[in-house]
GUPAPA-851710 format. One line per 3 residues: for each residue z, x, y of C-alpha. Coordinates in steps of 0.05 Angstrom, whole numbers, plus 5000, padded with zeros to 4 digits. Each point is the difference from the previous one (the first is absolute). Layout:
<recs>
Z/X/Y | ...
</recs>
This chain:
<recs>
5000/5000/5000 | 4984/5027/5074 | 5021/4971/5052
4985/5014/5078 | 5025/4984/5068 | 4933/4999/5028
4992/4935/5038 | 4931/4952/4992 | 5008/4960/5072
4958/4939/4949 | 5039/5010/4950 | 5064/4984/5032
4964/4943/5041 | 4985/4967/4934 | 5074/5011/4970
5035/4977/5063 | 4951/4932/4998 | 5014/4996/4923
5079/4994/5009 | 5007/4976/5074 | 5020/4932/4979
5048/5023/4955 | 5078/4975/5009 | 5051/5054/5007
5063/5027/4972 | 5043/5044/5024 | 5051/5031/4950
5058/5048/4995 | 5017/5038/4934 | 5075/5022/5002
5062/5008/4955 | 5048/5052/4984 | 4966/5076/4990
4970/5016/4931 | 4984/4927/4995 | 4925/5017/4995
4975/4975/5061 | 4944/5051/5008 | 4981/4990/4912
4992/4924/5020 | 4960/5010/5053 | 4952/5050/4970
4996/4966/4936 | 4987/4935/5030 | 4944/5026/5037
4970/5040/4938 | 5005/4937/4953 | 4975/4959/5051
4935/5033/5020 | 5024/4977/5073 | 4946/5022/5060
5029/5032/5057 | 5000/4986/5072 | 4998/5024/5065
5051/5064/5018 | 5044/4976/5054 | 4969/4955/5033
5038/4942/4980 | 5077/5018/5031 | 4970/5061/5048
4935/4979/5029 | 4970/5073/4969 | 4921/4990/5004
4988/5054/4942 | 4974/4964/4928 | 5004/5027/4937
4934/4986/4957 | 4983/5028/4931 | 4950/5024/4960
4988/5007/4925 | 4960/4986/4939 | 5044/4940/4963
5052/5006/5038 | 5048/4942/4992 | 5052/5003/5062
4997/5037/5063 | 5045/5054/5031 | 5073/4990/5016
5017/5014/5061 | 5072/4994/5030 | 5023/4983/5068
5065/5045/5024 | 5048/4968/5051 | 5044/5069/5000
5063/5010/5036 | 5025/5070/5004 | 5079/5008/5012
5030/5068/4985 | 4949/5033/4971 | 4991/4937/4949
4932/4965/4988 | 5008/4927/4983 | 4939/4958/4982
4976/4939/4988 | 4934/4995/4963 | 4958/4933/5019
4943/4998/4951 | 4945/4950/5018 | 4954/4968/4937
4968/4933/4985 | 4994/4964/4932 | 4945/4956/4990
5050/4943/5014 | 5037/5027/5060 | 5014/5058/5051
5067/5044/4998 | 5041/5044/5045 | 5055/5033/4959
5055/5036/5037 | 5027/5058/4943 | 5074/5015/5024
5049/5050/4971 | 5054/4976/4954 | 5057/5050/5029
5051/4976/5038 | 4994/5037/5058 | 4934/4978/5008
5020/4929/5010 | 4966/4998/5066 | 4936/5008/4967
5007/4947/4964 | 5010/4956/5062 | 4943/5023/5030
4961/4986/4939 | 5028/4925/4998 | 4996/4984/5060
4918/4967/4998 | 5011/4992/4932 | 4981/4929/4966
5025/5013/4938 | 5055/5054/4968 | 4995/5032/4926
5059/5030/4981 | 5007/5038/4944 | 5064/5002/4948
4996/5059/4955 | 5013/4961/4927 | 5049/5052/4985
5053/4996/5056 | 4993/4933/5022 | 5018/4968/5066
5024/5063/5045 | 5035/4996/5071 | 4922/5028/5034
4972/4931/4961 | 5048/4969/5031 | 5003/5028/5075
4913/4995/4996 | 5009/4936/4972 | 5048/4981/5057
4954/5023/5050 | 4935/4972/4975 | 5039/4931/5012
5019/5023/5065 | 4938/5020/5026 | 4969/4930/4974
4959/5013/4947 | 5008/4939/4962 | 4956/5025/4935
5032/5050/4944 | 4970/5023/4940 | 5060/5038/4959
4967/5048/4958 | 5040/5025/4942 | 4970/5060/4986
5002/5054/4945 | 5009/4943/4935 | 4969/5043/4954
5060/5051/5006 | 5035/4942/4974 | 4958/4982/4954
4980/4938/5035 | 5055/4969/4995 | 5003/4931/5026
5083/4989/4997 | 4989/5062/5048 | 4951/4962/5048
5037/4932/4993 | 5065/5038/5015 | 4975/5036/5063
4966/4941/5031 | 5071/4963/4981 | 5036/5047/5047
4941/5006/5049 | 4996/4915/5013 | 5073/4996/5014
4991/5054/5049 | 4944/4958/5031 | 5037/4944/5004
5051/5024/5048 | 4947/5032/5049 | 4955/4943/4998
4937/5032/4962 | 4963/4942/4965 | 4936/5017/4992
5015/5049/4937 | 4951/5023/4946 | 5023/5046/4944
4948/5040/4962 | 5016/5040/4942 | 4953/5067/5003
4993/5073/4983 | 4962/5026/5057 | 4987/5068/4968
4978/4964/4941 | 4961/4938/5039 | 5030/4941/4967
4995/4934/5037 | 4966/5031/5062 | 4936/4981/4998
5000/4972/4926 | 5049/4961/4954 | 5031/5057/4957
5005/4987/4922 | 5072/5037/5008 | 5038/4938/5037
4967/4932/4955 | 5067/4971/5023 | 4978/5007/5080
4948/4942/5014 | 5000/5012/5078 | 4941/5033/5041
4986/5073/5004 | 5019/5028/5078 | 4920/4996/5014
4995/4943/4986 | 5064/4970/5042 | 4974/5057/5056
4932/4964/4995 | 5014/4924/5004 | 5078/5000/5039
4999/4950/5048 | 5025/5029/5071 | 5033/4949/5048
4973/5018/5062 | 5010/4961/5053 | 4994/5052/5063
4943/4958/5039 | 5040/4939/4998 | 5058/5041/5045
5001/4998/5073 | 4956/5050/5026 | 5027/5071/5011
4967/5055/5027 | 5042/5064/5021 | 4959/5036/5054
4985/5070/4969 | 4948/5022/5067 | 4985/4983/5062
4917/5012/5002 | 4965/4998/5071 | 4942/5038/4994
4981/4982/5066 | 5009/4949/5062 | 4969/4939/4965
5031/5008/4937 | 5079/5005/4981 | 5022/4973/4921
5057/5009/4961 | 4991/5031/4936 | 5047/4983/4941
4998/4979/4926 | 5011/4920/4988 | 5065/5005/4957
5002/4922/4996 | 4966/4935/5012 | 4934/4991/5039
4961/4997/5070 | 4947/4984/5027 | 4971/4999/5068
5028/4945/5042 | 5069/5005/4968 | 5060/5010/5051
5033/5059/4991 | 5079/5026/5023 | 5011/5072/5016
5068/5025/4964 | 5057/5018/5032 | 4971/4991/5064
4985/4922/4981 | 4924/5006/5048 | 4949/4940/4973
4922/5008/4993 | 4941/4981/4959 | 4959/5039/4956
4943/5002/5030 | 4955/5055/4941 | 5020/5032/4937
4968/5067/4994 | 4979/5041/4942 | 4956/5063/4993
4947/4940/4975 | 5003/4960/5045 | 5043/4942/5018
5034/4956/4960 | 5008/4915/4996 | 5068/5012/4974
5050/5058/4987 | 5049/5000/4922 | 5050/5030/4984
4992/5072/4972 | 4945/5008/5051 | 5002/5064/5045
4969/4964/5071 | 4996/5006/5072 | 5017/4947/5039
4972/4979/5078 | 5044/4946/5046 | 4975/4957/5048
5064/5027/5058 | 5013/5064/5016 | 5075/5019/4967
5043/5057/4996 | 4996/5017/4923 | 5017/5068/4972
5006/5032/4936 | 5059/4966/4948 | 4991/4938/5040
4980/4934/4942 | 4947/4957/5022 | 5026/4921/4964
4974/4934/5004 | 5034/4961/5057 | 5024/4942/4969
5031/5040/4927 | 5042/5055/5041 | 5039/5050/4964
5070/5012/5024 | 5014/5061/5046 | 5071/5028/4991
5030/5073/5003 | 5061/4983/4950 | 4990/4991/4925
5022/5000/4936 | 4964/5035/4941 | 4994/5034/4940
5000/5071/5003 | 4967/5049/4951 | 5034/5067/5012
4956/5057/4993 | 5030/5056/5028 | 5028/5061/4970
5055/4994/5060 | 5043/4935/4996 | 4980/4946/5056
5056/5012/5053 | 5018/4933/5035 | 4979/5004/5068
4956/5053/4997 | 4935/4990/5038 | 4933/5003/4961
4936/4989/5004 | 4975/4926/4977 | 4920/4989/4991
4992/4922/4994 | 4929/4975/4992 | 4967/5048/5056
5063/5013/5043 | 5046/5048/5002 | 5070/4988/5028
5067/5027/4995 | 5052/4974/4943 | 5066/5004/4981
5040/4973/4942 | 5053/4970/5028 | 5041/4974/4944
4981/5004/4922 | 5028/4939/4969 | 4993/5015/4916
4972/5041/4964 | 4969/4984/4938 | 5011/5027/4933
4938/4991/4954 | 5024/4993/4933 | 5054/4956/5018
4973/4961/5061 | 5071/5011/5025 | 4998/4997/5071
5059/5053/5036 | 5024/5013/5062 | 4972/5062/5033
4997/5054/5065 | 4935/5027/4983 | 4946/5011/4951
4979/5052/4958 | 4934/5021/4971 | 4961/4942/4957
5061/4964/5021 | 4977/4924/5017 | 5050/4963/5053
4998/4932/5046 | 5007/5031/5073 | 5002/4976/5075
4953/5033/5043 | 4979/5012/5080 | 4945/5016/5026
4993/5027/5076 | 4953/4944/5019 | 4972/4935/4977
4951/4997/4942 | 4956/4942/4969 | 5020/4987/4927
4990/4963/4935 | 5059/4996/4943 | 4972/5042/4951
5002/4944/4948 | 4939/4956/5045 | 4969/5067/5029
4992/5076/4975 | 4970/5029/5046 | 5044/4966/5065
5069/5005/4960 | 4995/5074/4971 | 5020/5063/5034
5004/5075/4990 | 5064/5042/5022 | 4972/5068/5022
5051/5065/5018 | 4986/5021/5078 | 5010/5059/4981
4955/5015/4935 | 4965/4945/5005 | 5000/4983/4925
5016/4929/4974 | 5073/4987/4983 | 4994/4928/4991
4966/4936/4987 | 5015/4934/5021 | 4992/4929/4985
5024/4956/5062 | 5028/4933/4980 | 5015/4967/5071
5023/5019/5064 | 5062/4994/5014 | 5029/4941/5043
5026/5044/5057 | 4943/5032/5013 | 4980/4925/5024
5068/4988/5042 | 5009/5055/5030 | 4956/5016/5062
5014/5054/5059 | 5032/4970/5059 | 4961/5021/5073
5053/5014/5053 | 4991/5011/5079 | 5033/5062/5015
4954/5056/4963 | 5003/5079/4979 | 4958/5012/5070
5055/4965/5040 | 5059/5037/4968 | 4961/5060/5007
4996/4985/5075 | 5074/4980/5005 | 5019/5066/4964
4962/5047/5036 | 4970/5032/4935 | 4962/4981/4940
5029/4981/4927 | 4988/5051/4945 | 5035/5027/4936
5010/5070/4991 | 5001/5011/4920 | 5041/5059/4981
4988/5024/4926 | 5025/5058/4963 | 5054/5026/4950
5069/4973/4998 | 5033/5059/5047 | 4938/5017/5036
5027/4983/5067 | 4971/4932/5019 | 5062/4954/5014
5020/5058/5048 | 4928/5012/5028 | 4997/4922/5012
5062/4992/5027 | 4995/5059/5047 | 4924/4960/5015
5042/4928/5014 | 5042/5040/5047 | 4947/5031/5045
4964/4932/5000 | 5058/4961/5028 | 5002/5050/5047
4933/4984/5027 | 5023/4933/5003 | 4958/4978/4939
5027/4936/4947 | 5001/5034/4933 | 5033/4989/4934
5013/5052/4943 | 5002/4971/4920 | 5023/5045/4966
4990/5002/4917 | 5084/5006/4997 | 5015/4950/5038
4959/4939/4979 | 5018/5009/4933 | 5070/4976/5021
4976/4929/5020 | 4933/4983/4993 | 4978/5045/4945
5067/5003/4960 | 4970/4970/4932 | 4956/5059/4991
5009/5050/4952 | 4958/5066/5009 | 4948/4985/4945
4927/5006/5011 | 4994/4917/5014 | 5061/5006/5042
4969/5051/5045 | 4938/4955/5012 | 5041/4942/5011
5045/5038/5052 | 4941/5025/5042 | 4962/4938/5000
5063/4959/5031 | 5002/5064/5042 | 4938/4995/5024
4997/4926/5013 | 5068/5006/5043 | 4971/5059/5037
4938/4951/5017 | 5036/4949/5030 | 5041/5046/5029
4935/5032/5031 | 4976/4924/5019 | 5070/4995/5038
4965/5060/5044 | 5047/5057/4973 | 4994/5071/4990
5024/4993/4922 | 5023/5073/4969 | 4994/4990/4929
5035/5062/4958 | 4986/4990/4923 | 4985/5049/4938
4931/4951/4993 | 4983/5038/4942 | 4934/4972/4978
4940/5002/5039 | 4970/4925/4985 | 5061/4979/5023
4997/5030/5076 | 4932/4984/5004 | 5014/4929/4983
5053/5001/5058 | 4946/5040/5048 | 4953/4937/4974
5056/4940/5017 | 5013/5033/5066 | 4935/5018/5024
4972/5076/5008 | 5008/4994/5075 | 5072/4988/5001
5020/5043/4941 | 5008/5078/4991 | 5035/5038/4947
5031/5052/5005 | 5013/5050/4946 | 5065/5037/4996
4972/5057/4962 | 5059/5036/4967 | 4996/5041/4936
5040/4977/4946 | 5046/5066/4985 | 5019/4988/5078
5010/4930/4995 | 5041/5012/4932 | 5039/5055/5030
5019/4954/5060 | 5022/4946/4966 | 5034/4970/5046
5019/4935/4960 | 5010/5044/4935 | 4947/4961/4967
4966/5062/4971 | 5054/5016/4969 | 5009/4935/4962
4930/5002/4976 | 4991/5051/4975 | 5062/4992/4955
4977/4932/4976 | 5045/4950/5034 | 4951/4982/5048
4927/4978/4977 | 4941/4985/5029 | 5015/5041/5050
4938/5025/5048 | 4980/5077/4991 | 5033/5006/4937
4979/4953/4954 | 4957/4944/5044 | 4947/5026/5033
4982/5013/5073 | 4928/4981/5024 | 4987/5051/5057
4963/4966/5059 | 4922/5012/5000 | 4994/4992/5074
5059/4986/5040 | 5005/4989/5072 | 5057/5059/5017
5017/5051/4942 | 5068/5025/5026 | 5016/5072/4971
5078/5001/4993 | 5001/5074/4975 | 4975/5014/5067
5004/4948/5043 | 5074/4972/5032 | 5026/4934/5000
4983/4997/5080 | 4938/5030/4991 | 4976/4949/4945
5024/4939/5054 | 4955/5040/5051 | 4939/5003/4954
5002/4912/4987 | 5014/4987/5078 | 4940/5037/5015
4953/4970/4944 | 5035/4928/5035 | 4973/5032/5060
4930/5003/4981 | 4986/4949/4967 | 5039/4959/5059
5056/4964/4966 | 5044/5022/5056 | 4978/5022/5069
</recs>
């Protein structure tokens, strides 16, 4: 057999015509490792004879084809998509192999059965129609069958096929099948799978893939081609209010400005009224606009570009909905969270959140349970750990546009993204917002920051001071306060000691404590800010996502850190607290230099020196930067 990648432009004009107006199905293959994913998948497709389709231009809108060549040849080349993320020198894929039977056309997402690769598996099931899990005849239901199992219900896919693989290392035993898919339907039954087909197979041996196998007379069900071939997929996506997140704004010149997004639900057509989310602007279509020309109506799954009839302020993330079918725009929810990160989730900590095509900021303000797989038991929780599955609060920084994740997948889903490393650490599945994110509203007063800043004689600020515990900055700051006042300015130092004795005096020193202290820190230094103050704000801040969050909630303009820079044998041997010393013996943990880290600043505002520079001196060196970038005159 040869086979080439050489491409016939006629040739692939007559097989894309030959199968265009074929149905497709969208599958995941997963279970615990060693299953046999990657012998099912390859023996399926030998046994089968399946033909082979396009490279990646299903999921990634990649132009190249694959074609082949060859005397007799029977099926064409495999070629597998790779969605890769690389974290820590780690390549993690997900094959999607595209192929067509003469009955129907596939996309099958190939995940890793490892645990630690559970994200893949998310990403794999998220488009998915239909999930085949595979059970290894010889161990049975494992806690991976159970946490994919979990999450296939979770992510909606409403069609199983459990394939008990591996029978003929137990000599086909059908108490062994019976026994398995016992265990497995009970399971089911509590997460709410219904749609459940067992197959007994041997994928290394091809029984009941593509044929019935002689080896299981007892099993009278069909083989997984067939079921892949003739499933019924309830798909009712154009009967959903239309949705249309705005992925580009497209003006290629003064007459012509469209939006440019993929339909995710429902339909339009010219003439329909349209609403603008958040903003809540109306207009009309007035064309739908494809690279062929334009179009009488728009479905979902379409990739379009859509014309209004007014001129409106629409940008990228923005979700173009029909007017009188709105989606509800909140920015408090509750969800599931998929955690995905080799770092716990910290409460509180800001991260990245890609929803549809926007990107906002997110925290996790509260998880409520987490839950255990095998058990369903739901427990009480502070955080989540890797492959860890919880029900969480969340805030975003702004008002989004949203589905529940049950009536929408695209609208309801998010991401979780690191600022730092910008690698996914979560997934999430919203359920609704939450009912204070409709009461609650921001109250406009008279008297604003411009007319305190004319009362005062100065404008508001916060001066950040970050370094090692000993470094100096409750003196530097307080020596700063005291030259202020002197000039007649309205300040106010925080200092990390001191709120800890009232407003901060629940928190421990662990890693979520430290978040939670700076972001109450940093929301009482805003409104202190707001009030028109000069706010001095002396804390160890040891992590650098969580001063720029505070830089973020203040605003650039009023905020400037200032790094304390002090080497840690000097601010060891001054220890003027004798907290070193406790540390380093053991009674004190999570102590910062000595075993929590320190994030040095990238780019602070004012690095103060304190092997060379005095107390007075450092005071000097902030009133001048105040100076010049006229906080105080």
């Amino acid at each position: 057999m040869t086979v080439s990648s050489d491409l016939i432009a006629d040739d692939i004009e007559q097989y894309l015509e030959r199968h265009a107006n074929k149905t497709m199905l969208r599958f995941i293959t997963c279970g615990s490792v060693d299953d046999g994913k990657s012998t099912l998948i390859g023996r399926l497709l030998y046994e089968s004879k399946l033909v082979f389709e396009d490279q990646l231009t299903a999921l990634e809108n990649d132009s190249r084809k694959v074609g082949t060549q060859g005397e007799g040849l029977d099926f064409a080349l495999l070629v597998d998509g790779l969605a890769a993320e690389r974290e820590q020198g780690i390549t993690i894929d997900v094959a999607y192999r595209y192929f067509t039977t003469e009955r129907r056309k596939f996309v099958v997402a190939d995940t890793p059965g490892h645990e630690q690769y559970t994200r893949n598996m998310v990403t794999g099931a998220s488009t998915a129609d239909l999930a085949v899990i595979l059970i290894d005849a010889r161990k049975g239901v494992l806690t991976q069958t159970r946490r994919h199992s979990y999450l296939v219900s979770l992510l909606g896919i409403r069609h199983v096929v459990i394939a008990v693989n591996k029978l003929d290392l137990v000599d086909y035993s059908q108490e062994v099948f019976d026994n398995i898919v016992a265990e497995y339907r009970a399971f089911t039954d509590e997460i709410g799978l219904k749609n459940v087909v067992p197959i007994p197979m041997s994928a290394y041996m091809g029984d009941n893939l593509t044929e019935r196998s002689a080896n299981t007379p007892w099993y009278d069900g069909p083989t997984l081609i067939d079921h892949l071939e003739t499933v019924e997929i309830d798909d009712d996506v154009q009967q959903r209010p239309f949705r249309m997140p705005v992925q580009w704004v497209n003006r290629p010149d003064l007459d012509f400005r469209g939006f440019s997004g993929q339909v995710t639900s429902g339909i339009i057509r010219p003439g329909d009224r349209i609403r603008v989310l958040p903003s809540g602007k109306e207009s009309t279509v007035a064309r739908i606009v494809t690279m062929d020309g334009d179009l009488i109506e728009a479905i979902a799954g379409q990739s379009v570009t859509i014309t209004l009839t007014d001129e409106i302020d629409i940008s990228r993330g923005d979700m173009l909905a029909s007017s009188d079918a709105l989606p509800p725009v909140a920015d408090q929810f509750e969800a599931h969270v998929v955690w995905m990160g080799e770092h716990e989730m910290l409460p509180e900590r800001p991260y990245l959140c890609q929803i549809g095509t926007m990107t906002v900021q997110a925290r996790i303000t509260k998880p409520k349970h987490k839950i255990n797989v095998n058990t369903m038991e739901k427990t009480a929780t502070d955080t989540l750990a890797l492959n860890e599955i919880g029900v969480c609060n969340l805030s975003f920084d702004r008002p989004v546009p949203f589905d529940p994740y049950a009536d929408n997948r695209d609208t309801g889903g998010f991401i979780l993204i690191d600022r730092l490393t910008n690698t996914t650490v979560g997934a999430g599945l919203i359920q609704h917002s939450l009912r204070r994110s409709d009461n609650i509203h921001w109250q406009a007063v008279d008297i604003d920051e411009k007319a305190r800043e004319t009362l005062n004689s100065h404008k508001p600020c916060v001066v950040w001071f970050t370094g090692l515990s000993g470094s100096g900055k409750s003196a530097i700051a307080n020596e700063l306060e005291r030259k202020l006042h002197a000039l007649g300015c309205h300040t106010y130092l925080l200092d990390g000691d001191n709120v800890r004795h009232g407003l901060n005096r629940d928190l421990g020193f662990t890693e979520a404590d430290r978040v939670e202290n700076i972001r109450r820190v940093t929301e009482v230094a805003k409104l202190m800010a707001d009030a028109g103050l000069i706010v001095l704000a002396s804390f160890i801040s040891p992590f650098q996502i969580e001063r720029q969050s505070a830089k973020e909630t203040i605003g650039a303009d009023q905020f400037f850190e200032v790094f304390v820079d002090t080497p840690l044998a000097v601010a060891e041997k001054r220890d003027p607290k004798g907290l070193y010393k406790k540390a380093r013996s053991g009674a004190l943990k999570n102590f910062t230099g000595i075993d929590s880290p320190y994030e040095t600043p990238v780019s602070p505002d004012i690095r103060i020196d304190t092997t060379s520079s005095s107390t007075l001196d450092a005071a000097d060196q902030i009133i001048r930067h105040l100076l010049e970038r006229g906080i105080i005159h």
